[in-house]
mmCIF file as Biopython writes it, N, C-alpha, C and O atoms, coordinates in Angstrom:
data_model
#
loop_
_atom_site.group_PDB
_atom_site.id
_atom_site.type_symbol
_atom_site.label_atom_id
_atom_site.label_alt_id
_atom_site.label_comp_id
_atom_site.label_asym_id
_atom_site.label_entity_id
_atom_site.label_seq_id
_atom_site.pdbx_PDB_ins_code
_atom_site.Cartn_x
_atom_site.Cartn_y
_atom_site.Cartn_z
_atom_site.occupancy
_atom_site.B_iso_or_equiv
_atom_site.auth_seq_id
_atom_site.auth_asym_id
_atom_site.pdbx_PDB_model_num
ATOM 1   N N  . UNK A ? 1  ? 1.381   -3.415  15.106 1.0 0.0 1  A 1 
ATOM 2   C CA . UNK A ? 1  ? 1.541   -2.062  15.587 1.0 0.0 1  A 1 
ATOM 3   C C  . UNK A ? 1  ? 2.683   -1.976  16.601 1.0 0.0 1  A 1 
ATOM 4   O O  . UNK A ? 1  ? 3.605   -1.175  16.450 1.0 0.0 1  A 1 
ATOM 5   N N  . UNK A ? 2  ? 2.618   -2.658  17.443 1.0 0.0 2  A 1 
ATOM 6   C CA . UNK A ? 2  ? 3.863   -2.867  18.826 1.0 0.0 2  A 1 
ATOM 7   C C  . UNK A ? 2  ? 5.315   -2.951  17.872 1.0 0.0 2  A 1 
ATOM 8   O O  . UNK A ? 2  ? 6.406   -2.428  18.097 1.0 0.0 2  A 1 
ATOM 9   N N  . UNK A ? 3  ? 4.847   -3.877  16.649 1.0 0.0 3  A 1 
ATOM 10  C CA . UNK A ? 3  ? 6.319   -4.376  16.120 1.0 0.0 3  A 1 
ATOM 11  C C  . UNK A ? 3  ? 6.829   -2.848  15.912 1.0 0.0 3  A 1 
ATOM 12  O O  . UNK A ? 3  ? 7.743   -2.377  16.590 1.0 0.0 3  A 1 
ATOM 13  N N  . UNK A ? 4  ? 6.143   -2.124  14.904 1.0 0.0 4  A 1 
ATOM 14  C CA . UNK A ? 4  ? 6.465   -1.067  14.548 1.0 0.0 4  A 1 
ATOM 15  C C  . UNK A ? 4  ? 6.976   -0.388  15.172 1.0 0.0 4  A 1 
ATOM 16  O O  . UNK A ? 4  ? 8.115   0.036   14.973 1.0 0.0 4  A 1 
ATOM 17  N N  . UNK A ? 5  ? 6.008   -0.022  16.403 1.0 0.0 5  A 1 
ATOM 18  C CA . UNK A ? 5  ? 6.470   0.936   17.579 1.0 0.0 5  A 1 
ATOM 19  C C  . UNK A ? 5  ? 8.355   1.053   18.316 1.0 0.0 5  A 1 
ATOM 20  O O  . UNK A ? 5  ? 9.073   1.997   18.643 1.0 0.0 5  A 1 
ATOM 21  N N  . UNK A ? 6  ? 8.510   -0.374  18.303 1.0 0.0 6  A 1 
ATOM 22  C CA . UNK A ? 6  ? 9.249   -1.195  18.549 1.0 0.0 6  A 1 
ATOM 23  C C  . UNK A ? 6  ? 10.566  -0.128  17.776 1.0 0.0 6  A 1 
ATOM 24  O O  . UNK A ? 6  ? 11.430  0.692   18.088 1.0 0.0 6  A 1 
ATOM 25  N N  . UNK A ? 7  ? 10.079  -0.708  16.787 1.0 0.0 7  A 1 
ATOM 26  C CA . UNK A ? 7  ? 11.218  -0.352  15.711 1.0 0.0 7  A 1 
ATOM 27  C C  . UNK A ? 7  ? 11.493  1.137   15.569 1.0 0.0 7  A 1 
ATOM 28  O O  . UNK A ? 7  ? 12.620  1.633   15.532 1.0 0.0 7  A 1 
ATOM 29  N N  . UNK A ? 8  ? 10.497  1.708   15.502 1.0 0.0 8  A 1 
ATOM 30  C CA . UNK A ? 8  ? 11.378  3.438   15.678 1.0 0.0 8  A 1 
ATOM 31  C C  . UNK A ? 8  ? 11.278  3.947   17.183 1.0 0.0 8  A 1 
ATOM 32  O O  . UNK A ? 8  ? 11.149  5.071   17.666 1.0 0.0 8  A 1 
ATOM 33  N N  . UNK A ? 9  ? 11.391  2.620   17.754 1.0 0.0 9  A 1 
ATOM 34  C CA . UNK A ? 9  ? 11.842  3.306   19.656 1.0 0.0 9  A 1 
ATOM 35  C C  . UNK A ? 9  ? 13.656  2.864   19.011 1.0 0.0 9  A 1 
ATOM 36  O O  . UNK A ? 9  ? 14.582  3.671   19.097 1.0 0.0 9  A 1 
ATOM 37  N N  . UNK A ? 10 ? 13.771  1.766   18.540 1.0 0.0 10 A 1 
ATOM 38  C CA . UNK A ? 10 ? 15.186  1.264   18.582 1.0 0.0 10 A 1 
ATOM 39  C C  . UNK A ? 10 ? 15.753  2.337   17.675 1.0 0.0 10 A 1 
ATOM 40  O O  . UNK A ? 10 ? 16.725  2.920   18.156 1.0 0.0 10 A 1 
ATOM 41  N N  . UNK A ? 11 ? 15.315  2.782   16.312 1.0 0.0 11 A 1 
ATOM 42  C CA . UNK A ? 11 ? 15.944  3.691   15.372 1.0 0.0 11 A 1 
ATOM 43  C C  . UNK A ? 11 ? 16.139  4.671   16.346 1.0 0.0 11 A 1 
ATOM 44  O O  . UNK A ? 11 ? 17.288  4.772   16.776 1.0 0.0 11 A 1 
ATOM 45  N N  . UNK A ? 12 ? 14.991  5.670   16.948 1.0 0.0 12 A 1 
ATOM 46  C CA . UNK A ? 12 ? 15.098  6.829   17.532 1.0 0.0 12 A 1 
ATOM 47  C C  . UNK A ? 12 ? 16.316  6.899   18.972 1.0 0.0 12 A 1 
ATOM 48  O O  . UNK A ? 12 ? 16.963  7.852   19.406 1.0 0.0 12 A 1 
ATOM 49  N N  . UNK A ? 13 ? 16.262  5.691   19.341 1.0 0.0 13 A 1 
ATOM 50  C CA . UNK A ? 13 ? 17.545  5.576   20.465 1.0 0.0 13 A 1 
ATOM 51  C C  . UNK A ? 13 ? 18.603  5.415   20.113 1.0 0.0 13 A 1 
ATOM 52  O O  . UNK A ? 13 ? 19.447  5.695   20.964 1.0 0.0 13 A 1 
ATOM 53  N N  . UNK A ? 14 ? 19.136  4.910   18.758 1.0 0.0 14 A 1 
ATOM 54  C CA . UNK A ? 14 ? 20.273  4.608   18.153 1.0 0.0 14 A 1 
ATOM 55  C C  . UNK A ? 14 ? 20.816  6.406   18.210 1.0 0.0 14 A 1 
ATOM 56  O O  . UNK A ? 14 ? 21.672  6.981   18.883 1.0 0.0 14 A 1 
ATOM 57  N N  . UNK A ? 15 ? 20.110  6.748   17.442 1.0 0.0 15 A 1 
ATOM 58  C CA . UNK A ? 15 ? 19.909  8.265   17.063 1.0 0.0 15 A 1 
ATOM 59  C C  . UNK A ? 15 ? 20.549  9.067   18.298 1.0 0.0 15 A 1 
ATOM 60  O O  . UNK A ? 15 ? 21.667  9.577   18.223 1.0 0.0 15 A 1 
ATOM 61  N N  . UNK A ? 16 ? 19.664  9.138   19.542 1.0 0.0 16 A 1 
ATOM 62  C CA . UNK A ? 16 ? 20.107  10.015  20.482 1.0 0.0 16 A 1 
ATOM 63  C C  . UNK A ? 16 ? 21.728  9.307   21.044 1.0 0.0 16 A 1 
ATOM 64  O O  . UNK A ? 16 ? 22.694  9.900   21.522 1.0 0.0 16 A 1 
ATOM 65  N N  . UNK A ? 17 ? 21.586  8.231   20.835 1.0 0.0 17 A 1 
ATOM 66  C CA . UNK A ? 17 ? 23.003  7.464   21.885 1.0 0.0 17 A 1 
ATOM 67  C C  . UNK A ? 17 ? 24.164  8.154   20.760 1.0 0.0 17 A 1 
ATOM 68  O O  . UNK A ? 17 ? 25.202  8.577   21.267 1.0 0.0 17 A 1 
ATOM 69  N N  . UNK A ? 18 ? 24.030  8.248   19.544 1.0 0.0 18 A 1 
ATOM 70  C CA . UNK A ? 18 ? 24.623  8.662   18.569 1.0 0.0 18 A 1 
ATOM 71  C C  . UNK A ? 18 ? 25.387  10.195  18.710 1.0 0.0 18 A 1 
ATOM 72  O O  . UNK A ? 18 ? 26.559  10.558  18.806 1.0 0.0 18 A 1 
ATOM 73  N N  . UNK A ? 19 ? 24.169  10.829  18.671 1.0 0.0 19 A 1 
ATOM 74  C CA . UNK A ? 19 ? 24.485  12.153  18.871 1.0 0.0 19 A 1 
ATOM 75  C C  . UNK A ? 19 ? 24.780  12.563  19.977 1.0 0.0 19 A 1 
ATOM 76  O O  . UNK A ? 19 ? 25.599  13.481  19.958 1.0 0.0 19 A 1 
ATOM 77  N N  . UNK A ? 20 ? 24.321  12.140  21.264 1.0 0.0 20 A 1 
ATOM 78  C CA . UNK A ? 20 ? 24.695  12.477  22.718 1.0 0.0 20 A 1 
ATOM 79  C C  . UNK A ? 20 ? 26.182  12.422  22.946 1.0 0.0 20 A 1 
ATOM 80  O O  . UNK A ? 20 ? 26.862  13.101  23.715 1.0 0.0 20 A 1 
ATOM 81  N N  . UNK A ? 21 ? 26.600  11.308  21.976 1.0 0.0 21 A 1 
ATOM 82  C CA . UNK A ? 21 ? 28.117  10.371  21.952 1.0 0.0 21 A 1 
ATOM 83  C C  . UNK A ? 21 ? 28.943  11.915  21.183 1.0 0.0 21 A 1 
ATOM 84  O O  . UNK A ? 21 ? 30.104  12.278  21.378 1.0 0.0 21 A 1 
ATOM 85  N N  . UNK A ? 22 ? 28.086  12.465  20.461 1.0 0.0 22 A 1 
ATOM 86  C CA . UNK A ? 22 ? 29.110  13.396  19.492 1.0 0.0 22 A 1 
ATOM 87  C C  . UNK A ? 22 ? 29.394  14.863  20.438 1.0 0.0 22 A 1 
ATOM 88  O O  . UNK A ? 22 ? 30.477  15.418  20.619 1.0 0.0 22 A 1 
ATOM 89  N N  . UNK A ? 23 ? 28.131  15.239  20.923 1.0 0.0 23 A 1 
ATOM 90  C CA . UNK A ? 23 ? 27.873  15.948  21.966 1.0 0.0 23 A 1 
ATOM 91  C C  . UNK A ? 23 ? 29.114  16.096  22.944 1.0 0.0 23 A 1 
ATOM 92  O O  . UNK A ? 23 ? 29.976  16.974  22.889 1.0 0.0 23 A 1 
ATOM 93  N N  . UNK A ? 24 ? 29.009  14.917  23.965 1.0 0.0 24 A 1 
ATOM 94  C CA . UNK A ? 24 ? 29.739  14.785  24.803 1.0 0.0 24 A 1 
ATOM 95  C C  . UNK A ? 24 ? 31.126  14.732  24.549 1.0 0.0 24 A 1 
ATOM 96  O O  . UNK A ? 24 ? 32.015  15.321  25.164 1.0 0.0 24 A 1 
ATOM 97  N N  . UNK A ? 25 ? 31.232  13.916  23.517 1.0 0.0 25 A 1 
ATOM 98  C CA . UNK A ? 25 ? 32.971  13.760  23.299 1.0 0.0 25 A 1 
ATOM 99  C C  . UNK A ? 25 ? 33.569  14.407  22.392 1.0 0.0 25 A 1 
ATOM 100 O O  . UNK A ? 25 ? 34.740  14.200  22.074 1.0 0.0 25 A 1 
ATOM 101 N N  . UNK A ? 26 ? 32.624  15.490  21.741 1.0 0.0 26 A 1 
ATOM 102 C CA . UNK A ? 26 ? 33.762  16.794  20.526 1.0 0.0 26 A 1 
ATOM 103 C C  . UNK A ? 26 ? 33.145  17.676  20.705 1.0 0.0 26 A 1 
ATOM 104 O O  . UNK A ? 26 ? 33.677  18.669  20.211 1.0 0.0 26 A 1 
ATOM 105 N N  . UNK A ? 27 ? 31.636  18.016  21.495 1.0 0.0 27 A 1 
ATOM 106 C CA . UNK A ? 27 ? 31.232  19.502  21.908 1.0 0.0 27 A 1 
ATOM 107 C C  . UNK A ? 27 ? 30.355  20.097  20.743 1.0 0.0 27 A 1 
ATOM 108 O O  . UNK A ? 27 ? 29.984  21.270  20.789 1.0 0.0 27 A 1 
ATOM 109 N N  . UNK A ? 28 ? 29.970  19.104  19.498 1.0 0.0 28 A 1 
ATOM 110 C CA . UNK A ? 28 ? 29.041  19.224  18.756 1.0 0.0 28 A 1 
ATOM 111 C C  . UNK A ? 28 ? 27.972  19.790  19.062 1.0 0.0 28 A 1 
ATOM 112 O O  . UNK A ? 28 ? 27.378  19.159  19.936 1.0 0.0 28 A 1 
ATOM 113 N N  . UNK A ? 29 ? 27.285  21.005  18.625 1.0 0.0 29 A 1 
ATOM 114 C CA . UNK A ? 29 ? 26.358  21.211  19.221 1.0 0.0 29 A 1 
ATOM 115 C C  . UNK A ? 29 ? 25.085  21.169  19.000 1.0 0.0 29 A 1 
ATOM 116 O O  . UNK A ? 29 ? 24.073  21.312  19.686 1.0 0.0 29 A 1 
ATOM 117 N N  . UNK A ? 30 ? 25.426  20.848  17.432 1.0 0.0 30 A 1 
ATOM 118 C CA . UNK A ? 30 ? 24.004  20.136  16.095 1.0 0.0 30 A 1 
ATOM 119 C C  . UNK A ? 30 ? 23.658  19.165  16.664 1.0 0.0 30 A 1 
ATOM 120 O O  . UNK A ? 30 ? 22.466  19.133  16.972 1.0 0.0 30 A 1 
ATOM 121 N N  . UNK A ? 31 ? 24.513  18.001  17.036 1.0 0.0 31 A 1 
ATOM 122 C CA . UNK A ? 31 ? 24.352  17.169  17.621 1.0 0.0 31 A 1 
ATOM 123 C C  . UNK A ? 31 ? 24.287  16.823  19.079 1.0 0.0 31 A 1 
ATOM 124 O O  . UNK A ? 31 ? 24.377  15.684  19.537 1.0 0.0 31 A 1 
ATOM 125 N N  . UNK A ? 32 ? 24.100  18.073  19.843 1.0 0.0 32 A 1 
ATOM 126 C CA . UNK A ? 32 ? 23.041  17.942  21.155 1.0 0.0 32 A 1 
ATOM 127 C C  . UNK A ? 32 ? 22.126  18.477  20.992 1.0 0.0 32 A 1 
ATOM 128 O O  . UNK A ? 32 ? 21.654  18.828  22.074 1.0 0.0 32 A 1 
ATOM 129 N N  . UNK A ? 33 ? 21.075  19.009  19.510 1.0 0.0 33 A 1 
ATOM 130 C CA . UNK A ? 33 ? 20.087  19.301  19.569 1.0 0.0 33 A 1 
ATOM 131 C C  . UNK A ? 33 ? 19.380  18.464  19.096 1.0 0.0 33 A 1 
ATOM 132 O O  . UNK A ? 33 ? 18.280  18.162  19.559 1.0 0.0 33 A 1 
ATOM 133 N N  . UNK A ? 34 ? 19.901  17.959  18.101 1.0 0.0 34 A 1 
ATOM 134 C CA . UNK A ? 34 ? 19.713  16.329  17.487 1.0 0.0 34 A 1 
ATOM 135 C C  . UNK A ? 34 ? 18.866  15.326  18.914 1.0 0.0 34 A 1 
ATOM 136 O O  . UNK A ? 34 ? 17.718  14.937  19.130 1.0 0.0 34 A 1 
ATOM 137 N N  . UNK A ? 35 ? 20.110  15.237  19.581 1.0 0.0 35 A 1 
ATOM 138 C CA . UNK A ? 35 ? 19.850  14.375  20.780 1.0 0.0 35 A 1 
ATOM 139 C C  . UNK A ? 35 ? 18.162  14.991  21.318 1.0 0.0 35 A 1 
ATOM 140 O O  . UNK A ? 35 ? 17.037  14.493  21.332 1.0 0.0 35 A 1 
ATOM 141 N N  . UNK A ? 36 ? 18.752  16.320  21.715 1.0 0.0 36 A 1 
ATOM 142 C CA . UNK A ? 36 ? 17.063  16.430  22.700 1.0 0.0 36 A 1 
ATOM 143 C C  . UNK A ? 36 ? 16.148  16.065  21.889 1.0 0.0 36 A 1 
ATOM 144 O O  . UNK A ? 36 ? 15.341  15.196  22.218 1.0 0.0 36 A 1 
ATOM 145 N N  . UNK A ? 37 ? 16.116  16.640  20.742 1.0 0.0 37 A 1 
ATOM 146 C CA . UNK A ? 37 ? 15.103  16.381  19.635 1.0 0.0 37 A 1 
ATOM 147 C C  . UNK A ? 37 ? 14.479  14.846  19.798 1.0 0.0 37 A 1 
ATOM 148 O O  . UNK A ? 37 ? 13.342  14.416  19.989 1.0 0.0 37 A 1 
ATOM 149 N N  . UNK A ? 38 ? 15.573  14.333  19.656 1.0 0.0 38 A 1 
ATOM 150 C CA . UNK A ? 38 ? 15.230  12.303  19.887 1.0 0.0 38 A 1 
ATOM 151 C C  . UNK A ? 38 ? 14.994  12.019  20.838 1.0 0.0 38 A 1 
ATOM 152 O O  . UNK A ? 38 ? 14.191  11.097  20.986 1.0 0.0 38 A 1 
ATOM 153 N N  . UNK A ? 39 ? 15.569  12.662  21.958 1.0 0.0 39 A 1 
ATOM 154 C CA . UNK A ? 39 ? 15.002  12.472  23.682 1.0 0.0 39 A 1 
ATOM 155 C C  . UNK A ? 39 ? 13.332  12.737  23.665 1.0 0.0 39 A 1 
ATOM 156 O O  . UNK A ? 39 ? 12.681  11.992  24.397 1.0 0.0 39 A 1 
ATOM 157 N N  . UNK A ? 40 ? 12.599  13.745  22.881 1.0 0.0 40 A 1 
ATOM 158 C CA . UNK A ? 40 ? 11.478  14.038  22.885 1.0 0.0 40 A 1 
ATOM 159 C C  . UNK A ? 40 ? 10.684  12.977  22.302 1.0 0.0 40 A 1 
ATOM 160 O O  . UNK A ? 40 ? 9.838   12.358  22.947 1.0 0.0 40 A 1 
ATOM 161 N N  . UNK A ? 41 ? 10.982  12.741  20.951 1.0 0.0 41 A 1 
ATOM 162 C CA . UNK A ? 41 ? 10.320  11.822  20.568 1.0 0.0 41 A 1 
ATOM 163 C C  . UNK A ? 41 ? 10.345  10.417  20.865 1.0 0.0 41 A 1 
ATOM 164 O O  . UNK A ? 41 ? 9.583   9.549   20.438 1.0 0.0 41 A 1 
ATOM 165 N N  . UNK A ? 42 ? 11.436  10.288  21.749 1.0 0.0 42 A 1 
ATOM 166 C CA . UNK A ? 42 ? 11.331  8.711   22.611 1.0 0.0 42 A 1 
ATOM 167 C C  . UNK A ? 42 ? 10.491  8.816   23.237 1.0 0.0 42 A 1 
ATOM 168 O O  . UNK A ? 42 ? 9.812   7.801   23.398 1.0 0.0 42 A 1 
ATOM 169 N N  . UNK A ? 43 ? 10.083  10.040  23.909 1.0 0.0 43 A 1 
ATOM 170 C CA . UNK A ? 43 ? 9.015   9.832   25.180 1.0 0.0 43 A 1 
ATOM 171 C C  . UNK A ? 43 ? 7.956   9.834   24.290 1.0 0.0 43 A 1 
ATOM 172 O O  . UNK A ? 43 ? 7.253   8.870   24.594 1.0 0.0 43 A 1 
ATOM 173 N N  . UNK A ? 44 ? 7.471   10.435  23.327 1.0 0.0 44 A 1 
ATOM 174 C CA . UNK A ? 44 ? 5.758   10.271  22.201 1.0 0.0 44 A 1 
ATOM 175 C C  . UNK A ? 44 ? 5.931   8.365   22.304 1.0 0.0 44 A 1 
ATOM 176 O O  . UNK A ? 44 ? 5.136   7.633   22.895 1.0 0.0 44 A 1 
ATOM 177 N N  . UNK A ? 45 ? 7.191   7.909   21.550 1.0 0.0 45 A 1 
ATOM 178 C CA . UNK A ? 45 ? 6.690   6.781   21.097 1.0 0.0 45 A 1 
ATOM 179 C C  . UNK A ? 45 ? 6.916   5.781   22.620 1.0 0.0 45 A 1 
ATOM 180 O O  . UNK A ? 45 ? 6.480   4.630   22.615 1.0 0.0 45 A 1 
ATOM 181 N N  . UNK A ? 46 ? 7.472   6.218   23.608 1.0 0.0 46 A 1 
ATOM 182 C CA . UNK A ? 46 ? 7.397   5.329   24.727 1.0 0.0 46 A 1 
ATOM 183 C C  . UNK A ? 46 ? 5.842   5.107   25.656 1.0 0.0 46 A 1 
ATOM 184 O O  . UNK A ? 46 ? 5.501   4.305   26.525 1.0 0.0 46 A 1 
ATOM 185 N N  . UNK A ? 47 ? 5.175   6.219   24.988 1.0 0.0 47 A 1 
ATOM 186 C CA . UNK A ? 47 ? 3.795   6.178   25.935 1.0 0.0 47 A 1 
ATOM 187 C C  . UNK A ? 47 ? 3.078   5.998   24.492 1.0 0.0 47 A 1 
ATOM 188 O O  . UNK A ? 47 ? 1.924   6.416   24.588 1.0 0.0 47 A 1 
ATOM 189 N N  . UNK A ? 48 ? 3.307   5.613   23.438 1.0 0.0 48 A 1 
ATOM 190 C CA . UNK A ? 48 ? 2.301   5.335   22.272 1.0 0.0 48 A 1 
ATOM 191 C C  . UNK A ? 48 ? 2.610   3.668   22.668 1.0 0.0 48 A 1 
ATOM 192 O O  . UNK A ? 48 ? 1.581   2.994   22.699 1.0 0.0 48 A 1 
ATOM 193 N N  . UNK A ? 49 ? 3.671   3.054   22.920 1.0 0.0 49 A 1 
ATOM 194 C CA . UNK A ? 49 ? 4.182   1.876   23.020 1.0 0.0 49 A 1 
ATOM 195 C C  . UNK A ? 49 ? 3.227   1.130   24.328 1.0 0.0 49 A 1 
ATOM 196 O O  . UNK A ? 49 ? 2.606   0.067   24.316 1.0 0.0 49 A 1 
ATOM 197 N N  . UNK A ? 50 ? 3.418   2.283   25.570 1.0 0.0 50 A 1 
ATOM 198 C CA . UNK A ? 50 ? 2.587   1.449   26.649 1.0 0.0 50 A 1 
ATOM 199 C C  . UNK A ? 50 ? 0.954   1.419   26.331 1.0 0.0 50 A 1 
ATOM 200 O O  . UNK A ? 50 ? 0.197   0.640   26.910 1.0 0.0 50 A 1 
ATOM 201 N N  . UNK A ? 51 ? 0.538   2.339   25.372 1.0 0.0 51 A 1 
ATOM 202 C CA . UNK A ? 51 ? -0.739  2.874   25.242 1.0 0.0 51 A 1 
ATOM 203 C C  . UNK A ? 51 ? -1.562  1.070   24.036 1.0 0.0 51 A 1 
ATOM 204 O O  . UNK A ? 51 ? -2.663  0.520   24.040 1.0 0.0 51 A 1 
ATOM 205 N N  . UNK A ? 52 ? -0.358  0.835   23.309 1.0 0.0 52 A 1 
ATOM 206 C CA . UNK A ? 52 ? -0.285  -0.104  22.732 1.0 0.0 52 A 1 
ATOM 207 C C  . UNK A ? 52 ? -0.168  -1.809  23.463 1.0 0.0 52 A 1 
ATOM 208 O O  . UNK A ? 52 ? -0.669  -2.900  23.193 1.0 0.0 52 A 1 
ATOM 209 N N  . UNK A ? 53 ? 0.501   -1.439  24.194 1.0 0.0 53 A 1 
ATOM 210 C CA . UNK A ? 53 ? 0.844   -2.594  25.346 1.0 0.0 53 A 1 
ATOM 211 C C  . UNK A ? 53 ? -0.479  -3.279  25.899 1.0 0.0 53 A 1 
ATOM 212 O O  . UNK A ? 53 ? -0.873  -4.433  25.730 1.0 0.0 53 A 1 
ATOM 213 N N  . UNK A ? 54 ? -1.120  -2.101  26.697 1.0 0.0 54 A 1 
ATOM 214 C CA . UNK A ? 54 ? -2.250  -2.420  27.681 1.0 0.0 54 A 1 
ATOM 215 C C  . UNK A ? 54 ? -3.484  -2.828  26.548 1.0 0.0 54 A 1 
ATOM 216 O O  . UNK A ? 54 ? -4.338  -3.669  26.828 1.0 0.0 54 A 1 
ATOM 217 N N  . UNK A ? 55 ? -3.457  -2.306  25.594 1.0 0.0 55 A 1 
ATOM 218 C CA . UNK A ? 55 ? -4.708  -2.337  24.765 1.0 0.0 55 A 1 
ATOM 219 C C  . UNK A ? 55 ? -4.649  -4.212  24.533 1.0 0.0 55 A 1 
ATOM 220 O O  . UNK A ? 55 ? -5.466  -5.034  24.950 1.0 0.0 55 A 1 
ATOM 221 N N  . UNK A ? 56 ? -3.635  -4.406  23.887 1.0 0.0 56 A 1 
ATOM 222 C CA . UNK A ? 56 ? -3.018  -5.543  24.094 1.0 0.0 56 A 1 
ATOM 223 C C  . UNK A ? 56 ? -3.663  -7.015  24.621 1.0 0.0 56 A 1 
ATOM 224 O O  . UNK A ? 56 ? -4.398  -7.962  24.345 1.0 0.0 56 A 1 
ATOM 225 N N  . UNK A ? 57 ? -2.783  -6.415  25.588 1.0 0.0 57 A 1 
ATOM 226 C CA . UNK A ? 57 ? -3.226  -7.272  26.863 1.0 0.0 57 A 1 
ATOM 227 C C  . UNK A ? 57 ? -4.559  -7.272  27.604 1.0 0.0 57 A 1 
ATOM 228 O O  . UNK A ? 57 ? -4.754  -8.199  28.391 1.0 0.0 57 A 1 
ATOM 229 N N  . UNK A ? 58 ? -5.589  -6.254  27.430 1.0 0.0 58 A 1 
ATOM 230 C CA . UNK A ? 58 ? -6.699  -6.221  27.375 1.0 0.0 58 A 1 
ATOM 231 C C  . UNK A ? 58 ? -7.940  -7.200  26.476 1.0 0.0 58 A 1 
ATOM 232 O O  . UNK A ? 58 ? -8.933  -7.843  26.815 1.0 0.0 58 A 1 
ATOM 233 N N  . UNK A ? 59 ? -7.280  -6.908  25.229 1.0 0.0 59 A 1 
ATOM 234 C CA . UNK A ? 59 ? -7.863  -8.106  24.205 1.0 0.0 59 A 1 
ATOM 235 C C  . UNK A ? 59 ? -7.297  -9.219  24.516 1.0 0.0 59 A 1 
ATOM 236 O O  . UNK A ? 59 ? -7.925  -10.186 24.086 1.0 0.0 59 A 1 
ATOM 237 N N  . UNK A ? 60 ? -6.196  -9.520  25.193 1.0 0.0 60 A 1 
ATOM 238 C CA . UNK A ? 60 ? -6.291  -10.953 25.548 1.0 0.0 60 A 1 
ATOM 239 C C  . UNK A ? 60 ? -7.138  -11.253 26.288 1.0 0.0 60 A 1 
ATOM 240 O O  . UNK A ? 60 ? -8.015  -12.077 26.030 1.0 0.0 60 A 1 
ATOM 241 N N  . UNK A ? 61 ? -6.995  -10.503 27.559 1.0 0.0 61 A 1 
ATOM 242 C CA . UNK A ? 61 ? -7.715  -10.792 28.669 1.0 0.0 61 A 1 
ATOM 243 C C  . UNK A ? 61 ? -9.547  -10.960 28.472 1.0 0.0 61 A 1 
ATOM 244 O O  . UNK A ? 61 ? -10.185 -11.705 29.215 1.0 0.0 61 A 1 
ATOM 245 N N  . UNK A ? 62 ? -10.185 -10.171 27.401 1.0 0.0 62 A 1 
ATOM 246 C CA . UNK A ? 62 ? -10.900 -10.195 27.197 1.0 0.0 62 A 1 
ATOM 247 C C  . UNK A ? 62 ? -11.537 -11.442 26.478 1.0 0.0 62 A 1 
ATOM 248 O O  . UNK A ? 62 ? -12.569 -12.002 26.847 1.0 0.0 62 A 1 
ATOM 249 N N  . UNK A ? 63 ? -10.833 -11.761 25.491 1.0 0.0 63 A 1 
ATOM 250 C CA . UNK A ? 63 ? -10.660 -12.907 24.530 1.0 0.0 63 A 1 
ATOM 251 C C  . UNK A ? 63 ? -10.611 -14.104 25.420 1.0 0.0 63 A 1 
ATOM 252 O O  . UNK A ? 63 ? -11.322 -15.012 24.989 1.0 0.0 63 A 1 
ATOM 253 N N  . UNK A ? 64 ? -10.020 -14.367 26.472 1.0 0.0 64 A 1 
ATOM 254 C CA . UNK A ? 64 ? -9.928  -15.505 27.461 1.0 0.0 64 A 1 
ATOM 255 C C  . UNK A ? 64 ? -11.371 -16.241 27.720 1.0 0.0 64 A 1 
ATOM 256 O O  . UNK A ? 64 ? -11.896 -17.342 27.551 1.0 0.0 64 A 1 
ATOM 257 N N  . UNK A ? 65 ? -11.706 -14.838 28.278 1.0 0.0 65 A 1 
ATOM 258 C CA . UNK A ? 65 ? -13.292 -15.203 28.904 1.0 0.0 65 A 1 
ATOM 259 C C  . UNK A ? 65 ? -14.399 -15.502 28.280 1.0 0.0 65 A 1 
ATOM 260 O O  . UNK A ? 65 ? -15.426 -15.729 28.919 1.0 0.0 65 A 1 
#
């Protein structure tokens, strides 16, 4: 699950660095909506990621004892 998570945090950031890049340097403006759009969904999968994290590390911790 983390791997996954993982992987469309990296797709979805490629994405915004992408479009922010088009944004900023030709005034695109598809592509600063693009961006927020991906800015949003970084934050879903950045707190699905920590939500994933702790669970985690919980079953280790649990598993130890």
């Amino acid at each position: 699950m983390i791997e996954k998570l993982l992987q469309e945090i990296r797709q979805t950031s490629e994405a915004l660095l992408s479009d922010g890049t088009l944004q900023s340097e030709r005034g695109n403006k598809a592509a600063g909506l693009r961006a927020r759009k991906a800015s949003l969904e970084l934050e879903r999968l950045t707190k699905a990621f920590r939500k994933a994290s702790l669970e985690v590390t919980k079953l280790k911790k649990y598993n130890q004892n």
